[in-house]
C-alpha positions as CSV (number, residue, x, y, z in Angstrom):
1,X,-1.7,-8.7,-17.1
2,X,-3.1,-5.2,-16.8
3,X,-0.3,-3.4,-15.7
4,X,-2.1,-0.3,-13.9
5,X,-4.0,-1.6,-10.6
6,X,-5.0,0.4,-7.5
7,X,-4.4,-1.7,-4.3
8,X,-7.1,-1.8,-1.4
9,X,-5.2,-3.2,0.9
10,X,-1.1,-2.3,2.3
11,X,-0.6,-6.2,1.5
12,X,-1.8,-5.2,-2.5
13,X,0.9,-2.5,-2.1
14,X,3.8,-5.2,-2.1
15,X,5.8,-6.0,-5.0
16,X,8.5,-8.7,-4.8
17,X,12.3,-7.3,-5.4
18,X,14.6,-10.1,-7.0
19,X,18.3,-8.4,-6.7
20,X,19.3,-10.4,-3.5
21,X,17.6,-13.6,-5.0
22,X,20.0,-13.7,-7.7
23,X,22.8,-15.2,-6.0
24,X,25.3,-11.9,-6.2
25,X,26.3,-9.6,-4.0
26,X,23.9,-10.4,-0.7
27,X,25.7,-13.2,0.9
28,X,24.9,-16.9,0.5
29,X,22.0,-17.6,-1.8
30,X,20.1,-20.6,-1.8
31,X,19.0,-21.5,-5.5
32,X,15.9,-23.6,-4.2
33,X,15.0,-21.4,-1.7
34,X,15.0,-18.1,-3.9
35,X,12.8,-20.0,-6.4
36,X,10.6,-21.6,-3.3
37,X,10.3,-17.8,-1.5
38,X,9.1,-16.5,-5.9
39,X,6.1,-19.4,-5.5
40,X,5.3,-19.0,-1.9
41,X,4.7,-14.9,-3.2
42,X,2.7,-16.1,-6.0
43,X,0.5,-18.1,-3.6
44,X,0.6,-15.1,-0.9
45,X,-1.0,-13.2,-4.0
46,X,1.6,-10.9,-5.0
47,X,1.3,-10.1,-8.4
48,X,4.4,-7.7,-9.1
49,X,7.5,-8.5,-9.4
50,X,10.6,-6.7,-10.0
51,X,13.7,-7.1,-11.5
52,X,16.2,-5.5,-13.6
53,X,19.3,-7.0,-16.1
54,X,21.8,-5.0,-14.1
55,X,20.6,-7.4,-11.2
56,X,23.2,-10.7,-10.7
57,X,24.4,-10.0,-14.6
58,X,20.8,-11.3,-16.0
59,X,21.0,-14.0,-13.6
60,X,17.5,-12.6,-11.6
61,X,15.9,-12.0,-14.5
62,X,16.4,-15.6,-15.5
63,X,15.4,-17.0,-12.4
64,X,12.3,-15.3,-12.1
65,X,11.2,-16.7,-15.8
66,X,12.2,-19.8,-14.2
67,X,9.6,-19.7,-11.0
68,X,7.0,-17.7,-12.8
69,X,6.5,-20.4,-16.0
70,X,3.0,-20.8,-17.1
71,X,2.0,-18.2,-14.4
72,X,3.2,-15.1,-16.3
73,X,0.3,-14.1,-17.6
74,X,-1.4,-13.4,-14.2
75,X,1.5,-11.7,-13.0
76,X,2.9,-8.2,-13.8
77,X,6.7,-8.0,-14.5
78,X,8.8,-4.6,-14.1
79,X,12.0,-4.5,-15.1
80,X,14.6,-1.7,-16.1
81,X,17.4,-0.6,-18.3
82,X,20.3,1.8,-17.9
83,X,22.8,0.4,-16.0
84,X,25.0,-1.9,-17.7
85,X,28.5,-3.9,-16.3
86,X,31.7,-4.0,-18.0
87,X,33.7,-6.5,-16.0
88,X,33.6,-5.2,-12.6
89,X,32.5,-1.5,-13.3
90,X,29.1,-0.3,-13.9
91,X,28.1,2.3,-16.5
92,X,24.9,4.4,-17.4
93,X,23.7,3.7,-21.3
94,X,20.3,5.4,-21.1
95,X,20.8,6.2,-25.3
96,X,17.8,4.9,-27.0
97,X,20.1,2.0,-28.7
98,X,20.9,1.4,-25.2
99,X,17.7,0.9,-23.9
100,X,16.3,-1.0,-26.8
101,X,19.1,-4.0,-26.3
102,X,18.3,-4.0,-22.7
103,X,15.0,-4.6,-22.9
104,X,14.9,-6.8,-25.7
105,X,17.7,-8.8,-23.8
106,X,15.8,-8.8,-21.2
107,X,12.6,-10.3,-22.6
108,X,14.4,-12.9,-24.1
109,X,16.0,-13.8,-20.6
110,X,12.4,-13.4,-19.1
111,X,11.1,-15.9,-21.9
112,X,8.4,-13.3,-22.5
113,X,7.4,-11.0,-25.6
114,X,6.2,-8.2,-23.5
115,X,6.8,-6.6,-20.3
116,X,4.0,-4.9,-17.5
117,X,6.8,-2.2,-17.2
118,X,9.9,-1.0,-18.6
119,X,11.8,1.8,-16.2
120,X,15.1,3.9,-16.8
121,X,17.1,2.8,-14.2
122,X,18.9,5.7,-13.5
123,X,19.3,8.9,-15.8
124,X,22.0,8.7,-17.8
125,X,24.5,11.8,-16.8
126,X,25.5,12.1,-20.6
127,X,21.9,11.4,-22.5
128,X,19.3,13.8,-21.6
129,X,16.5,12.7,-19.8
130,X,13.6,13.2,-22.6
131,X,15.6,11.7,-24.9
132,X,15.8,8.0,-22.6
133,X,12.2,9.1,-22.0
134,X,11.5,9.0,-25.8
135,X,12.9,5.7,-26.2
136,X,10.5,4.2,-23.3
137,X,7.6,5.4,-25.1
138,X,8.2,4.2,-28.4
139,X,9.2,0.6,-26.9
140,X,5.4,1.1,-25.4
141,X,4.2,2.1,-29.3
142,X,5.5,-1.1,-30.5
143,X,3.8,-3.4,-27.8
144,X,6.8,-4.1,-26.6
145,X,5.9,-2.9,-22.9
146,X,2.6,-1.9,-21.4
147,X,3.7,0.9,-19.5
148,X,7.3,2.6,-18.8
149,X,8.5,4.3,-15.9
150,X,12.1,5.7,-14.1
151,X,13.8,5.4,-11.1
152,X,16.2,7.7,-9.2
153,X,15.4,11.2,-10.2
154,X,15.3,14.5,-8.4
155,X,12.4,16.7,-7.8
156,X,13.5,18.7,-10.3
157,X,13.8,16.3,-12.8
158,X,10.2,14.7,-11.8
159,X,8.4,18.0,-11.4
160,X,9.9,19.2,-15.2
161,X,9.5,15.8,-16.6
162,X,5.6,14.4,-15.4
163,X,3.3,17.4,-15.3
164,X,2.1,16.0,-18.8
165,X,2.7,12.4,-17.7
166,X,0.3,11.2,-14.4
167,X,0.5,8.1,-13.6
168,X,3.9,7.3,-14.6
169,X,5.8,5.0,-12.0
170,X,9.1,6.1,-10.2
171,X,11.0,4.3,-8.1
172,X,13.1,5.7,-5.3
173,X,14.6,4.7,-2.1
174,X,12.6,5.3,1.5
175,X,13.3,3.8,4.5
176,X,14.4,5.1,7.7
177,X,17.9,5.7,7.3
178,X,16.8,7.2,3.9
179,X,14.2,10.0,4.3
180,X,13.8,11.8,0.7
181,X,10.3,13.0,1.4
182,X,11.1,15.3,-1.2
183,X,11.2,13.5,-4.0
184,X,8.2,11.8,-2.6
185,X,6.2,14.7,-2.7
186,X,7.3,16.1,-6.1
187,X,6.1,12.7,-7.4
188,X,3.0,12.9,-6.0
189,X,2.6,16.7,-7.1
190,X,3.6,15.7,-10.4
191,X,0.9,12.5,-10.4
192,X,3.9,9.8,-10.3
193,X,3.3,6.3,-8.4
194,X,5.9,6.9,-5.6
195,X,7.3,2.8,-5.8
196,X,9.7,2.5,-2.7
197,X,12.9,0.4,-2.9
198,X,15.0,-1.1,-0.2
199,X,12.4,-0.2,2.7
200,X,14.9,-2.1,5.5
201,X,17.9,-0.4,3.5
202,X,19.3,-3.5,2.0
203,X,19.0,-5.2,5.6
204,X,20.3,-2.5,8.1
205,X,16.7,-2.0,9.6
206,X,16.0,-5.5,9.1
207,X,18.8,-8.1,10.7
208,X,20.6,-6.8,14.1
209,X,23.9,-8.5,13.3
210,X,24.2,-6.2,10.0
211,X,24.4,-3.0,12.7
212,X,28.1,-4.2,13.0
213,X,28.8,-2.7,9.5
214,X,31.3,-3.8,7.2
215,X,33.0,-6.1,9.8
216,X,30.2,-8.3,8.7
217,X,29.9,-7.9,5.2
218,X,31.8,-10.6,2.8
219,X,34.7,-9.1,0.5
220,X,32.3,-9.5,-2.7
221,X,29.3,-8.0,-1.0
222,X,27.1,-5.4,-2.8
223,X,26.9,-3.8,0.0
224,X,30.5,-2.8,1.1
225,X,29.5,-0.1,-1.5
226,X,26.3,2.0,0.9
227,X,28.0,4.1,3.1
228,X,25.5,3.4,5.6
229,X,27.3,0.3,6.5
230,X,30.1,2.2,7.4
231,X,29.4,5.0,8.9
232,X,29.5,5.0,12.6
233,X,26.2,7.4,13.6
234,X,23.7,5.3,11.4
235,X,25.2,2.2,12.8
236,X,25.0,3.1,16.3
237,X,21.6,4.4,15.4
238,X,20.4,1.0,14.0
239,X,21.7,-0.3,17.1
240,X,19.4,1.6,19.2
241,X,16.6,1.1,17.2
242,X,17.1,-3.1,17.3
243,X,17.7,-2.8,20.8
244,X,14.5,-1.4,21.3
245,X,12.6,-3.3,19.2
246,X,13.8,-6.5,21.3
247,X,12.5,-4.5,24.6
248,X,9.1,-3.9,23.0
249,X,8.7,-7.5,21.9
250,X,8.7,-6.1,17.8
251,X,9.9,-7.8,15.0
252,X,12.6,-4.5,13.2
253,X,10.9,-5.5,9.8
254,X,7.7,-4.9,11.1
255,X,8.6,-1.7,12.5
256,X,10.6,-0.5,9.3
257,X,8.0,-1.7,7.3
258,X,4.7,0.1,9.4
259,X,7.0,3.4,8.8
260,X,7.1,2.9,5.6
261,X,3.7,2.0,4.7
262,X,2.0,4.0,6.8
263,X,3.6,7.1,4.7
264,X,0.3,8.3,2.6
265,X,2.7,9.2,0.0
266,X,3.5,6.0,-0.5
267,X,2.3,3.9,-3.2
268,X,4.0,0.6,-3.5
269,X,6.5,-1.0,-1.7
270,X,9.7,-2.9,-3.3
271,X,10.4,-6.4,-0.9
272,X,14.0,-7.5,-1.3
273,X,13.0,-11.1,1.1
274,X,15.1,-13.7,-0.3
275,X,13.9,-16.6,1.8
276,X,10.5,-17.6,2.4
277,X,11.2,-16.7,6.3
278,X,11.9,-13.3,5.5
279,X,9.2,-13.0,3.0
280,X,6.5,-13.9,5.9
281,X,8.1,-11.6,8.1
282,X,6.9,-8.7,5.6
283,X,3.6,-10.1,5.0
284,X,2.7,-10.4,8.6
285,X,4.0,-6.6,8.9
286,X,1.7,-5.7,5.7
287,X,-0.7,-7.6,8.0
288,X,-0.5,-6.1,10.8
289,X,-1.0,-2.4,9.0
290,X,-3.8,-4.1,7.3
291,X,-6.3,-3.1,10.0
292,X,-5.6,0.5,10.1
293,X,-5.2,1.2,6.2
294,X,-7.8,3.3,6.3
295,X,-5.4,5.7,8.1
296,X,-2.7,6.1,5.0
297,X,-2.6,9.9,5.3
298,X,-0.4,12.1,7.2
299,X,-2.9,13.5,9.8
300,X,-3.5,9.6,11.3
301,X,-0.4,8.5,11.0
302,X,0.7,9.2,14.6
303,X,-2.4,7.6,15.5
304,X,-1.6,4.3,13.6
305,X,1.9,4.3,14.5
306,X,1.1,4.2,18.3
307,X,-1.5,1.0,17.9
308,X,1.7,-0.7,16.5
309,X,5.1,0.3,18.4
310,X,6.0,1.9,21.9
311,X,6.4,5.6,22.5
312,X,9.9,5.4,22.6
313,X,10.3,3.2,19.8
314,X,8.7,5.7,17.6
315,X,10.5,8.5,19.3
316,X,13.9,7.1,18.0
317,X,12.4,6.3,14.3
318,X,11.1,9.9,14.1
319,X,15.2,11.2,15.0
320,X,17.4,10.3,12.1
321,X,20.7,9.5,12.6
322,X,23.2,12.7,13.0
323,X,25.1,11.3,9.6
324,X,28.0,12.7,8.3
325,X,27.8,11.2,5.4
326,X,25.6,12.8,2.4
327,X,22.5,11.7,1.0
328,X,24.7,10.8,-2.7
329,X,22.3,9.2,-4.9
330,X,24.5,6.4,-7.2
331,X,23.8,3.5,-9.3
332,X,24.2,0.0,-7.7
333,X,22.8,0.9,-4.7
334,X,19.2,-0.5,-4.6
């Protein structure tokens, strides 16, 4: 599949996340339901889907070559390289040799000889960036990928790294509790396709009984690792914001997700649904911006916000929590 495709609509923006459907780290998971929620996307007409080896210890990637079979090739696959595990403990390898036995052990887990995308999952702290760069592009030489991208940098890093590179996909993290609107607007000064992870911050914005924090969270739960889930302002915050959602009969993933995609910056949008309910859920939210997707830029976005939510609902998403915790950017938390 052609790997570079403008969408029309907010539903063309989604791409389906496979982290949580691996069965590691997100609570009970359903093997016949996480490959029932990859065919009901297929037959919604989502066409990307994401996935990375770091994800479940190769166990996503697998599964996704399992629900995709003969439909591959009209679907675009993005995965990523740059983390890897040694027993419990994760490490950067963003070295070239790193990258190339990620990606060729992921194509072999993906029962594929090519991927749609091939990103740097997060910049190696030890390996400098052009040099993980490098690698990507000669892995594109060989036919080995159609395109490459990264994830997780700074403006800095984007706006020193893409001026000679448009067009090049990055992935970062957006979503209420996470407002980086910097590094959205150095990628789209530097020509990047801004590709939004974990838009209901790995279920905070999305499910009210995760506002109770870790007392919730299972001992082996990915997680126990975001300080979101512990820290008492966001949580009260989150409260508020389901609690109003109830009053003004919205579903929270609609909300979050009309934030999110009304944001002209914006580009594409990561789901992590791993159920066929919640996947609905986010369609009927892409749905519902549908009709006003002709107002995707900053001056109409008050407009389309108020056709969708109550004045005081959008009041309390436009004031972030008073956090006392940092914005950290780390691995394993996508």
């Amino acid at each position: 599949m052609q790997a570079l495709q403008s969408p029309k609509t907010p539903s063309q923006l989604l791409w389906l996340g496979t982290w949580s459907l691996g069965g590691e780290g997100f609570g009970p998971t359903d093997l016949g339901e996480s490959l029932a929620t990859i065919q009901m996307a297929l037959e919604m007409g989502i066409k990307w889907f994401d996935t990375a080896g770091f994800y479940a210890h190769g166990r996503s990637e697998e599964l996704l070559a399992k629900a995709l079979g003969r439909a591959r090739k009209q679907v675009a696959i993005s995965s990523k390289g740059g983390l890897v595990w040694h027993g419990r403990r994760v490490f950067h390898d963003g070295s070239p040799s790193g990258l190339e036995k990620a990606l060729l052990q992921s194509l072999r887990r993906l029962r594929t000889d090519y991927l749609d995308l091939f990103s740097l999952h997060w910049p190696d702290p030890h390996v400098p960036l052009e040099e993980s760069v490098g690698a990507l592009e000669r892995f594109k030489e060989r036919g080995l990928i159609l395109e490459w991208g990264v994830c997780n940098l700074s403006p800095v890093q984007l706006s020193s790294l893409f001026q000679a590179r448009p067009g090049t996909y990055h992935q970062v993290q957006f979503n209420l509790l996470h407002r980086d609107r910097a590094v959205l607007e150095a990628g789209r000064s530097s020509g990047c396709t801004n590709t939004v992870y974990s838009p209901l911050a790995q279920g905070l914005l999305g499910a009210p009984r995760l506002s109770k924090g870790m007392a919730v969270l299972g001992k082996k739960d990915a997680r126990r690792r975001n300080p979101l889930f512990r820290d008492p302002a966001v949580l009260d915050w989150a409260r508020r914001f389901h609690a109003l959602c109830k009053d003004s009969g919205v579903s929270p993933v609609a909300a979050a997700y009309s934030w999110v995609l009304l944001d002209g910056r914006v580009d594409r949008v990561i789901s992590g649904a791993k159920t066929r309910s919640q996947l609905g859920e986010v369609l009927r939210a892409a749905e519902a911006v549908g009709r006003l997707c002709g107002e995707r830029d900053s001056s109409r976005r008050a407009k389309a916000l108020a056709a969708l939510l109550s004045p005081e609902l959008i009041k309390h998403m436009e004031t972030p929590p008073c956090s006392t915790w940092p914005l950290t950017r780390q691995p394993g938390k996508d």
